[in-house]
N, C-alpha and C positions, 0 to 999 in steps of 0.2 A: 836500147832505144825506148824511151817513154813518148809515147802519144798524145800531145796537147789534145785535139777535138775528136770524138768520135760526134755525129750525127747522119741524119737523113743524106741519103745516098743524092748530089745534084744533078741535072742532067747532062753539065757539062764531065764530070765527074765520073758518070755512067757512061758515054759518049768512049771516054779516054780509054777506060778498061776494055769497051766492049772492041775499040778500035785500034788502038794502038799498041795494049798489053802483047807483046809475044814473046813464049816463054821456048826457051831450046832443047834439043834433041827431044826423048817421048816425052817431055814434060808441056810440048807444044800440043799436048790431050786439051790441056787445059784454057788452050785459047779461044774466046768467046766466038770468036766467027767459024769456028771449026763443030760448034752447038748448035744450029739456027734456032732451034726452043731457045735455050739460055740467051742468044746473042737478042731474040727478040724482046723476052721478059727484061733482060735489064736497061736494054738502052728506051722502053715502051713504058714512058712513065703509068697509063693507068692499069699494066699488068707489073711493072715493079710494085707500086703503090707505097707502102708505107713497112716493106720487107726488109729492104736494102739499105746499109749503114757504111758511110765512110771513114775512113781513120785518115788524120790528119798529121804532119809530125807537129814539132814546135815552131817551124817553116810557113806555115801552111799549105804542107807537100804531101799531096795522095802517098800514100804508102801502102792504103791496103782498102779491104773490104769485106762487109761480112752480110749474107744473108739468113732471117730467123722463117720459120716454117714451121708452125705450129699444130704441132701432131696431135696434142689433144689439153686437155687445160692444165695438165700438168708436164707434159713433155713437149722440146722443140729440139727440130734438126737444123743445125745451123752449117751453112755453105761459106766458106770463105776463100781468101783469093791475097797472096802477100805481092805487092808490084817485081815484074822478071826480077829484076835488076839487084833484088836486095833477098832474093832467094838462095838458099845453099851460101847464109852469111853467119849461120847462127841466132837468126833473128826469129824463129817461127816458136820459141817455146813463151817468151814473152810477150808476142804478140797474142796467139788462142789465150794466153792465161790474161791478156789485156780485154779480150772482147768475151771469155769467161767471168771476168770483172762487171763487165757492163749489163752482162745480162742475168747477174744475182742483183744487181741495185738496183735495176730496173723492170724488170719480171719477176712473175713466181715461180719460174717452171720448178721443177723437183726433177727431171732429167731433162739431161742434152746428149743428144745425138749427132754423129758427127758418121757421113758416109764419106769415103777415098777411094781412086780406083787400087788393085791392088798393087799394079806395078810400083805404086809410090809410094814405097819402103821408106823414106826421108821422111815422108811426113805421116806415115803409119809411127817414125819412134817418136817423132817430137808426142804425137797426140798421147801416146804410150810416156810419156817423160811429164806429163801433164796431169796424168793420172787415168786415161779414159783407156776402159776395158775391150777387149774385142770381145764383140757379140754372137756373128756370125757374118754368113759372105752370103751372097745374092749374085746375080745374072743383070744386068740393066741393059737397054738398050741407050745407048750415048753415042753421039757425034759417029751416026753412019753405022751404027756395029753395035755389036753386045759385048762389052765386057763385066770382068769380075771387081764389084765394089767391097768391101769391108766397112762394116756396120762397130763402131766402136759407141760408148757409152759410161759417162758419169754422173754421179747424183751431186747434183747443185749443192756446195758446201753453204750452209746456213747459219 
């Protein structure tokens, strides 16, 4: 799948994900009302602000979404989200290396960081099949609980 538009995340657009996304069995971790932080920041344009990016197909069909988070002037952790429907299709190695694309043409960072919780071994290999190293794991508090995230990492090919 190539991606006609990535741009600015819209409200109607933030709206769908935050509301209508639901993804099945423990993979429904990742659905936005199940965050109220998350479900807040994205559908709350001036705590979204200017973070949040949508992927578009050649349709002009949400397909995905990606959030940047700038760790410091040289590293960002970036949050993404592939829509239910087109998960576990094969599609998640070419989408990260689509919004890895976006963000060497259009930023400088020199790393990207990518956190996942850890039960989700799927997309712990695609990020692994991508290139991005595991760093270390962490404790987070998310969606009611603490669990265990994995901290993966690549340096922006230049």
């Amino acid at each position: 799948m190539k991606y006609k538009n990535i741009s600015l995340l819209t409200q109607a657009n933030a709206d769908q994900i935050a509301r209508k996304w639901h993804y099945s069995g423990q993979y429904s971790f990742y659905d936005m009302e199940n965050d109220p932080e998350d479900f807040e920041e994205i559908i709350t344009p001036r705590l979204r602000a200017n973070k949040y990016y949508q992927i578009l197909d050649d349709k002009d069909e949400l397909v995905g979404y990606f959030c940047l988070e700038r760790l410091s002037e040289e590293k960002v952790e970036v949050g993404l989200g592939l829509r239910p429907d087109l998960t576990g299709r094969g599609l998640g190695l070419n989408f990260v290396k689509e919004i890895e694309a976006f963000i060497q043409i259009n930023f400088n960072y020199k790393l990207i960081i990518l956190s996942v919780a850890s039960f989700n071994k799927r997309a712990i290999k695609v990020y692994q099949r991508a290139g991005f190293k595991i760093e270390s794991s962490k404790l987070q508090k998310s969606n009611d609980g603490v669990y265990e995230f994995i901290n993966l990492s690549k340096t922006a090919d230049r």
